[in-house]
N, C-alpha and C positions, 0 to 999 in steps of 0.2 A: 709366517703370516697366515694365520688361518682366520675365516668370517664364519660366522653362525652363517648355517644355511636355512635361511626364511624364504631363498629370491623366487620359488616357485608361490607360496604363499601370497607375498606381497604383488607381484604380477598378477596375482588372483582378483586381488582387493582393489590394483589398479584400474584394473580392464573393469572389473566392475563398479566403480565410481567414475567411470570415464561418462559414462551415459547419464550421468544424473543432470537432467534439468539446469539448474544453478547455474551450471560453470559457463563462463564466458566464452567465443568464439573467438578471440586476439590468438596467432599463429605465434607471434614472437613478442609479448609484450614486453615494453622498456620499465612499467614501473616492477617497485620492488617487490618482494613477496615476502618478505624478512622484514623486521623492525628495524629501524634507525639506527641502533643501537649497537647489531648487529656487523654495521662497519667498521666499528673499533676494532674487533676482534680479527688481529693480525696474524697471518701468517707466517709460522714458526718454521718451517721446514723449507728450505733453499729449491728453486726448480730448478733440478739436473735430470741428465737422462736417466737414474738414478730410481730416484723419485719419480719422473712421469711413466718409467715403465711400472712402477709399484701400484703407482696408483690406477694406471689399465686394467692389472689383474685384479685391483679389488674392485672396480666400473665393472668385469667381466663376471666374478663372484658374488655380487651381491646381485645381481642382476639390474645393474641398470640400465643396460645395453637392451634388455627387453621391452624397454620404452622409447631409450634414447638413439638407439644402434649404436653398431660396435663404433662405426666412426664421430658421433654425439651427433648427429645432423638432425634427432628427433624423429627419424622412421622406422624405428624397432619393430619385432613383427608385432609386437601387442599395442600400437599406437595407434592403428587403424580405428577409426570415428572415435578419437579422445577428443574429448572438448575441454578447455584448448588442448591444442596437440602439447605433446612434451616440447621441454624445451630442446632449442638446437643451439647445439656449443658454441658450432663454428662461423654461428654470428657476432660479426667483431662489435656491432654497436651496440648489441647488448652484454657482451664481455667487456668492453669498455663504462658501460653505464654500472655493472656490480662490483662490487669491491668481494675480496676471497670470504672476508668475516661471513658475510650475506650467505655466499655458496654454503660455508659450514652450517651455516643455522638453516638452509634447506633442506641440505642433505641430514641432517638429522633431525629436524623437527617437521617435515615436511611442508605443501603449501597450501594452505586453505582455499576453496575454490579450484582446484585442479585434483587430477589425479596424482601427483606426486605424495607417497607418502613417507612419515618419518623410519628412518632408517640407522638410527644412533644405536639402537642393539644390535646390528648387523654387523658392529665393529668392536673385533676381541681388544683391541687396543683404541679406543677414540680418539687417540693423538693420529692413526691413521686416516682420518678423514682429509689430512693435510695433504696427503699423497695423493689425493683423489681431486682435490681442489688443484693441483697442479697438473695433473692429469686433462679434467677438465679444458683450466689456462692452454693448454700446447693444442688444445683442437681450434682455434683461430685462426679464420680465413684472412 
């Protein structure tokens, strides 16, 4: 399993678009950030331990962890004065409010008004981003 390594690059790009004017103040917002559309698109890859530890090492590899922290709570060390802050996983009512389609099309098209950004060439295989969506799912309080 190897990722293109951007994650110093992109943590670059974040921390610097964290400060921009525009973005909202909401800590954990419920609406979506994804298209409608986006729900449809279901998740192929079964959550086992399997898959949630695959998908950790690619959360730790691409760096998302430098936003999100290692345990997804959204206090990485580069999240300091993000506006909004990243998101935090292991909120259950906003893991209950997104469907996985959502999380993929985040994680690789990134989210307008935030620092989050697209990350679909970070992945040697794109069917890998499943692994990371289930990854994600098990950080639920």
């Amino acid at each position: 399993m190897k990722v293109k390594h951007f994650a110093i690059a992109a943590l670059a790009v974040a921390f610097a678009m964290s400060s921009a004017a525009a973005m909202a103040a909401e800590k954990d917002p419920i609406p979506a950030r994804a298209p409608a559309s986006a729900k449809g698109d279901k998740n192929p890859v079964a959550s086992n331990a399997a898959s949630v530890e695959q998908g950790k090492q690619l959360f730790q590899d691409i760096g998302c962890n430098g936003c999100h922290g290692d345990g997804g709570n959204g206090q990485g060390p580069a999240s300091a004065g993000m506006e909004p802050s990243p998101r935090n996983f292991t909120n259950g009512a906003w893991q209950a409010a997104r469907a996985d389609g959502e999380l993929k099309y985040t994680i690789f098209h990134g989210a307008d008004g935030t620092a989050m950004i697209a990350n679909e060439a970070m992945f040697e295989d794109p069917a890998d981003v499943w692994h990371v969506v289930n990854f994600i799912r098990s950080l639920k309080k």
